[in-house]
C-alpha positions in Angstrom: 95.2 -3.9 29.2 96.4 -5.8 32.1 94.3 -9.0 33.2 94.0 -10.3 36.7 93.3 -14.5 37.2 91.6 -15.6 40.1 91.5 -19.2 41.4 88.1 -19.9 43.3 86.5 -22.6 45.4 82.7 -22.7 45.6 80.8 -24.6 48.5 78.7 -26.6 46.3 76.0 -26.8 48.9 75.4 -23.2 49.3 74.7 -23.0 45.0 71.3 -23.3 43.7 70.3 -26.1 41.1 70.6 -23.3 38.9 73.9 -21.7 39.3 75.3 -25.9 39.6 74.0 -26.6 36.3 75.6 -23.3 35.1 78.6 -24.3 36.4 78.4 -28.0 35.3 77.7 -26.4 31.4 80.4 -24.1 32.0 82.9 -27.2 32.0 81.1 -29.2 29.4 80.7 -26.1 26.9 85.0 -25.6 27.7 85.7 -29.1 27.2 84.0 -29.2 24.1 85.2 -26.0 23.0 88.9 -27.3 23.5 88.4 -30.5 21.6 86.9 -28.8 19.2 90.2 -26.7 18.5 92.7 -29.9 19.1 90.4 -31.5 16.3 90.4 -29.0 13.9 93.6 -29.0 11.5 94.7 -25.3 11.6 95.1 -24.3 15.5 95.7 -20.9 15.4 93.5 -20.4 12.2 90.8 -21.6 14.5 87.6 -19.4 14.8 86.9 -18.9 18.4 83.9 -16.9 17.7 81.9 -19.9 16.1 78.5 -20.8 18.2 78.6 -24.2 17.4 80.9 -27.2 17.6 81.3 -30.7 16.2 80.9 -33.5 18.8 81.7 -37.4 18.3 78.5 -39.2 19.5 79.1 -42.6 19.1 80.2 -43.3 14.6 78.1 -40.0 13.8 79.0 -36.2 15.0 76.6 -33.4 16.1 76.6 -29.8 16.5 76.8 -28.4 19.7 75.6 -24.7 20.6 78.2 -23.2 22.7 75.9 -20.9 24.9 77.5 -20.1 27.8 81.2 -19.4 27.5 82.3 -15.9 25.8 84.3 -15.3 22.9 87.1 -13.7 25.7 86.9 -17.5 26.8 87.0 -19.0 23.7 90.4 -16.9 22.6 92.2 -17.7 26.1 90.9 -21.8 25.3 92.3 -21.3 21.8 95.5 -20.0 23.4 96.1 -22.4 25.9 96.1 -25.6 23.6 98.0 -23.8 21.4 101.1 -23.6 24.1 100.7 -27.0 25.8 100.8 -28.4 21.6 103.8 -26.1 22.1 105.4 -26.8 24.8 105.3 -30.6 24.5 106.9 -30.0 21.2 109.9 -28.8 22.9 109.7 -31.5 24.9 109.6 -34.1 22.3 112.7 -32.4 21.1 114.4 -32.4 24.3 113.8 -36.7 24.3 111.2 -36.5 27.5 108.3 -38.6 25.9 106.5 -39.4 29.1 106.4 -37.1 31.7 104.1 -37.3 34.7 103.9 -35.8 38.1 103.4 -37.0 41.8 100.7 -35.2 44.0 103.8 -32.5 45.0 104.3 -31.8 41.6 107.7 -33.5 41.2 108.6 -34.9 37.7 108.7 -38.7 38.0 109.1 -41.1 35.6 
């Protein structure tokens, strides 16, 4: 199966209050989704197809309902943070322990 990625920019102002807040819990349900797999001992054991996740509120943690995103999403979210744990593995190896980059996308340090 071949997959095609498409990078989009929305005008904001032409979106309904609907379709922002859909886009707004898109993000949230994501980010949670992806702290969810950091926080979780066994990356690539990780079930991607669980409806709920654990969220630190404050001392106490809640469940979430992850609504919104599909389990496509979830496996691709899963993925990713599995190869950026990856690849700043190698880089840990290589001796590069801080690594940022300027606007152009040069390596400073």
């Amino acid at each position: 199966m071949n997959y095609s990625v498409f990078c989009l920019k929305i005008d904001a102002s032409r979106l309904s209050k609907e379709k922002k807040a859909y886009c707004a819990g898109l993000f949230f349900e994501k980010k949670r989704f992806n702290n969810a797999v950091i926080a979780s001992q066994a990356l690539s054991a990780f079930d991607y197809k669980t409806k709920t996740v654990s969220v630190k509120k404050q001392e106490t943690f809640e469940e979430r309902k992850i609504t919104i995103i599909s389990s496509t999403i979830r496996l691709s979210v899963r993925a990713e943070v599995n190869d950026t744990i990856q690849a700043l593995s190698v880089l840990n190896k290589r001796g590069e322990r801080e690594r940022c980059y300027s606007g152009s996308g040069r390596a400073c340090r």
